[in-house]
N, C-alpha and C positions, 0 to 999 in steps of 0.2 A: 181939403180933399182934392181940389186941381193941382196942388202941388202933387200931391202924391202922385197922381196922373204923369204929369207932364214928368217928373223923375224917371218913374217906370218907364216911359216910353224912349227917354232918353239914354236908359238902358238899352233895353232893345234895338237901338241901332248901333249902339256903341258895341257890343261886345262881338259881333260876326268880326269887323275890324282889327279888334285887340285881338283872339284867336290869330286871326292872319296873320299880325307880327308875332305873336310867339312862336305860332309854327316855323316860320319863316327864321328867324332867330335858330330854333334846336336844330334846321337843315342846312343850317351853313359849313361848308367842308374845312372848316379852319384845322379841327382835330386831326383829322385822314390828312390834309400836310406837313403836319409839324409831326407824325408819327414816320412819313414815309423818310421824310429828313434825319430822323437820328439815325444814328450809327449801330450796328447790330452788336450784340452782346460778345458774338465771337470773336469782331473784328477789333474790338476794345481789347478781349483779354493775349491776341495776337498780337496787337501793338506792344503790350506790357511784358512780352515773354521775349524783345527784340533787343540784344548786346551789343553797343554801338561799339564795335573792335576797332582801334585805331590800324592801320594799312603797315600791313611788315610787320605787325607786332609780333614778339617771338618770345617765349616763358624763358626759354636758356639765356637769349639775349639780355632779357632783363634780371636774370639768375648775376651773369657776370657783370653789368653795368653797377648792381649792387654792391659791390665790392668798394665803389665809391660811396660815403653815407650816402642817403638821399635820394643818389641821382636813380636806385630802381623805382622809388617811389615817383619819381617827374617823370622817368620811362613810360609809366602805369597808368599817367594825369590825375594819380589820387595827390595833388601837390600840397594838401592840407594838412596830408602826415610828415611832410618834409620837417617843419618846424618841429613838430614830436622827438622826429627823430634827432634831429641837432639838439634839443634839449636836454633830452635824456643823455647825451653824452657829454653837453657842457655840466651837468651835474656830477658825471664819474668824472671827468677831469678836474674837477674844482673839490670833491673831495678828495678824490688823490692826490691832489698837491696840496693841499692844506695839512694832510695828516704827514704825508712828505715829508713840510717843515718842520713839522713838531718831534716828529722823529728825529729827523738830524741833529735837531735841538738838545734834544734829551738824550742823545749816542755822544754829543760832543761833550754836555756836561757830566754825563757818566764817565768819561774818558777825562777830561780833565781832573773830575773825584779821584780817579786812579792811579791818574799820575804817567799816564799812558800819551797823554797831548795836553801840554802849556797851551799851543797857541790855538786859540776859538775864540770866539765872540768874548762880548764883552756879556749879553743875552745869557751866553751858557753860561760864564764865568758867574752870575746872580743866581740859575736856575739850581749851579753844583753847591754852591751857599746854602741856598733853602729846603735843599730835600736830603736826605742820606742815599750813601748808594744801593741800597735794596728798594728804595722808591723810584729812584732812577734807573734802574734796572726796568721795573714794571710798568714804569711811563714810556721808557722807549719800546718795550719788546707791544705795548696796548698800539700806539699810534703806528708801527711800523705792520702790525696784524690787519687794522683798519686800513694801511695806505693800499697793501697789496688785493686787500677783498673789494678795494674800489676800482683797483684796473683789472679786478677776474670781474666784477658787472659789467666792466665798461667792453671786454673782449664779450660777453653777454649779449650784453644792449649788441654790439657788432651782429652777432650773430643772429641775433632775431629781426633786426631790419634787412638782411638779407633774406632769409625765412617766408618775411612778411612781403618783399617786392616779388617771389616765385610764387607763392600761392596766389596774390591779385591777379597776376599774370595767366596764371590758369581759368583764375574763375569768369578771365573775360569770356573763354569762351563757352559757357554754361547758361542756357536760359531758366531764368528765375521770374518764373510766375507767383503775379501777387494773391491770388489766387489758391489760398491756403485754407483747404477746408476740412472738417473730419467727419465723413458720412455714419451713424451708429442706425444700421437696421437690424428687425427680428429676421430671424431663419431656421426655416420649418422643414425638414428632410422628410418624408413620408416613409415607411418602413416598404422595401422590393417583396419580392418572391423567395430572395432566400436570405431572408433575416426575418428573425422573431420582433413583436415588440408593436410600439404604437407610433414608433419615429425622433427622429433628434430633434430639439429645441436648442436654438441657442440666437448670438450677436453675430453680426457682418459687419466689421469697422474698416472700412475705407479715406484713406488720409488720402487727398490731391494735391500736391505741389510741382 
């Protein structure tokens, strides 16, 4: 029974104490500074809508720098499409010359079949051996179709790396906010004074970018 006493009362002085530090504790201003500190909502998405335009930059300028593979693209500092774009043209050139030879190839052994040209390879002289000349015909007119459709992509591919360093060039100066919403509200027209009826219903969609 004294224990219980002596607890209770030990209570009782304990808890005015404890109160005082929790109060004390929920009224510390830590919150209200770390809120005064951040950055406001609008000043974030103003940051994000800012085109760091490099100085002198010019869309025509970089229209005719174009002209060289590449260099619209190093113009623009997108330098990561540079390698795209020499790729793509070491591609058209590596089929165009391949199909190139194979054509010659088969132009000379068909000419040799015919009695048109003795002197070619040694290459043609085995290839007019193993085929007849209506094969030979069809090998050269296939590979010489392929060699020319590789230098119409490659005059292509030209054309669209030029394409691509005017349009970047434009769209430096365009702000793009990330900030891509689609708002879908209800919309309620009330019916005037001089319309019959109970009023329109319908959607309000709002896209922000």
């Amino acid at each position: 029974m004294k224990r219980f006493w002596i607890l209770l009362l030990t209570f009782a002085i304990a808890a005015p104490s404890l109160k005082a530090q929790d109060t004390t504790a929920f009224e510390r201003p830590d919150t209200p500074e770390i809120l005064i500190k951040t950055p406001r909502e609008k000043d974030r998405k103003e940051k994000t809508k800012r085109q760091v335009v490099p100085p002198n930059h010019n869309p025509k300028t970089a229209t005719w720098i174009a002209l060289i593979p590449g260099a619209g693209q190093a113009y623009n500092r997108k330098y990561w499409k540079m390698p795209v774009v020499y790729a793509g043209f070491a591609a058209c050139g590596y089929f165009a010359i391949t199909n190139g030879d194979d054509y010659h190839l088969y132009r000379d052994a068909y000419n040799y079949k015919m009695g048109t040209d003795p002197d070619v390879s040694d290459k043609a002289k085995r290839e007019a051996e193993k085929y007849t000349g209506e094969n030979l015909v069809t090998l050269r007119d296939f590979y010489r179709r392929n060699m020319e459709l590789s230098w119409i992509v490659m005059a292509g591919w030209y054309a669209v790396q030029i394409i691509d360093a005017c349009v970047d060039a434009n769209f430096l100066y365009y702000e793009i906010d990330d900030d891509l919403t689609l708002h879908v509200e209800p919309k309620w027209e009330p019916a005037n004074d001089f319309a019959y009826g109970c009023g329109t219903a319908g959607l309000s969609v709002k896209l922000n970018f």
